[in-house]
PLY file of the C-alpha trace (Angstrom):
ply
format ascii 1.0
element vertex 117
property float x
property float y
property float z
element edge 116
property int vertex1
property int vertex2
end_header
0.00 0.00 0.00
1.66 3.46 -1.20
1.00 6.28 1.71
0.18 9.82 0.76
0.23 13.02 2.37
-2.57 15.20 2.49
-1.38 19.02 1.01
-3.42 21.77 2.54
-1.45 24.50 0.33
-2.74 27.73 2.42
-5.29 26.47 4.20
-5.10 25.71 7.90
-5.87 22.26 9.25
-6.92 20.72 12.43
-3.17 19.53 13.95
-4.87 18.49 17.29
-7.66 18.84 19.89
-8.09 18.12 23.44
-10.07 19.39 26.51
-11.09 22.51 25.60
-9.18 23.57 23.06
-8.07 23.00 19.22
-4.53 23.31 17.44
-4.88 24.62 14.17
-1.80 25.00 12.21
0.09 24.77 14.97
-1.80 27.26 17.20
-3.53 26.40 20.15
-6.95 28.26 20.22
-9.25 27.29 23.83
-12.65 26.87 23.87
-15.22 26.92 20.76
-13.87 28.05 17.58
-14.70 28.43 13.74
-12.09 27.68 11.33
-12.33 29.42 7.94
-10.86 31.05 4.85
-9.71 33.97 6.29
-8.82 32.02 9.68
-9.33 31.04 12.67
-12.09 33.00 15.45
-13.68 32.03 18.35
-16.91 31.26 18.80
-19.93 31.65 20.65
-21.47 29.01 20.57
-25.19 27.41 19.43
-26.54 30.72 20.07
-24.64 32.61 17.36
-25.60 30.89 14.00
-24.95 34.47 12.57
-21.05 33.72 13.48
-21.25 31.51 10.82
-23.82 32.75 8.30
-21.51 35.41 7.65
-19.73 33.29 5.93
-22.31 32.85 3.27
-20.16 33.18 -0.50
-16.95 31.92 1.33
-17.71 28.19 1.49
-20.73 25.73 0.92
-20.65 23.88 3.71
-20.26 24.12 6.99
-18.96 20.98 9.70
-19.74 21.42 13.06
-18.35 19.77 15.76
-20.91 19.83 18.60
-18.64 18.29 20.98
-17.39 14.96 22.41
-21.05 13.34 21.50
-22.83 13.41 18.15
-26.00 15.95 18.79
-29.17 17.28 17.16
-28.86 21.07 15.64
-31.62 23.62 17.42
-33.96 24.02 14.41
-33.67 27.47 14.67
-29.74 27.48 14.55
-29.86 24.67 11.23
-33.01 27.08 9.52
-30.61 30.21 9.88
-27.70 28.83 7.76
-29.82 26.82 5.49
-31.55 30.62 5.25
-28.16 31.68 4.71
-27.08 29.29 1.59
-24.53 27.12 3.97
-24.92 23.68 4.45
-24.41 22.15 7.82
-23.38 18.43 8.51
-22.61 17.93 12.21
-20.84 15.33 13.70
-19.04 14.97 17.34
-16.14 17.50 17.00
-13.36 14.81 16.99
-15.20 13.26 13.51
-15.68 16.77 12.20
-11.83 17.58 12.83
-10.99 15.11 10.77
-13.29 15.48 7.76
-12.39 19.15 7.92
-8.89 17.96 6.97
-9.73 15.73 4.46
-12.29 18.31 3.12
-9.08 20.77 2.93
-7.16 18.44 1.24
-9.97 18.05 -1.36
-9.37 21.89 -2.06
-13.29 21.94 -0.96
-15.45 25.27 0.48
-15.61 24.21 4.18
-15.21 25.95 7.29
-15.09 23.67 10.78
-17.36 25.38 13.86
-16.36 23.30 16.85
-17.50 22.92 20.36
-14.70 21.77 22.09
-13.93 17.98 23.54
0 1
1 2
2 3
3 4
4 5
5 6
6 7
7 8
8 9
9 10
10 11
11 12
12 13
13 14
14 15
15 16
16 17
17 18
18 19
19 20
20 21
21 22
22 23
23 24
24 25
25 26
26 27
27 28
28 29
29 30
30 31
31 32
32 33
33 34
34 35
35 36
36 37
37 38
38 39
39 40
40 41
41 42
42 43
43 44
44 45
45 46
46 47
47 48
48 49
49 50
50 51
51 52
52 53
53 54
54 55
55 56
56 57
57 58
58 59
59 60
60 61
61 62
62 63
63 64
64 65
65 66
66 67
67 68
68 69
69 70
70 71
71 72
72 73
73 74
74 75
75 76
76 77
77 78
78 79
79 80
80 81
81 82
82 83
83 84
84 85
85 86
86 87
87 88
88 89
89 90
90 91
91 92
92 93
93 94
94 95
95 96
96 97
97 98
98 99
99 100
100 101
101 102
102 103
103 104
104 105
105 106
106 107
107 108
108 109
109 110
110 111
111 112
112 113
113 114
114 115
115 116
């Protein structure tokens, strides 16, 4: 089997996570974050979806991490971005750390909003 690395050219991926924070290219950033084009921001939180809708034009999906456990989107939060133009796809944050990467490496449209671990 012949290994590959993944190239991420500008972008910034996910090097790590732990409790309560996220590395992302190399910097340590604590507590929930959103990691986009134009870099890396904290974040609110499930009350904010307009954190993220303002970053409707700049990518076509979002992945959010909503923490150590896979959970349901408020239908409010989901209807805002939808509203917006983004999709949403979440996923525990460790599973949406790692398809953020391989998203990246795609040279997809993604941003990562993650709750941390």
């Amino acid at each position: 089997m012949q290994m590959t690395d993944m190239q991420f050219g500008a972008a910034r991926p996910v090097d790590g996570y732990g409790p309560g924070f996220f590395r992302v290219a190399g910097e340590v950033h604590h507590g929930p974050m959103i990691a986009a084009p134009d870099g890396v921001h904290p974040w609110r939180g499930m009350e904010a979806p307009e954190e993220i809708a303002a970053l409707a034009g700049q990518v076509d999906v979002v992945l959010l991490g909503t923490g150590a456990d896979p959970a349901h989107l408020p239908a409010e939060f989901r209807a805002a971005l939808e509203e917006a133009g983004i999709g949403v796809d979440a996923m525990a944050s460790p599973s949406a750390c790692r398809t953020y990467n391989v998203c990246l490496a795609e040279g997809r449209r993604v941003a990562l909003a993650a709750l941390p671990v």
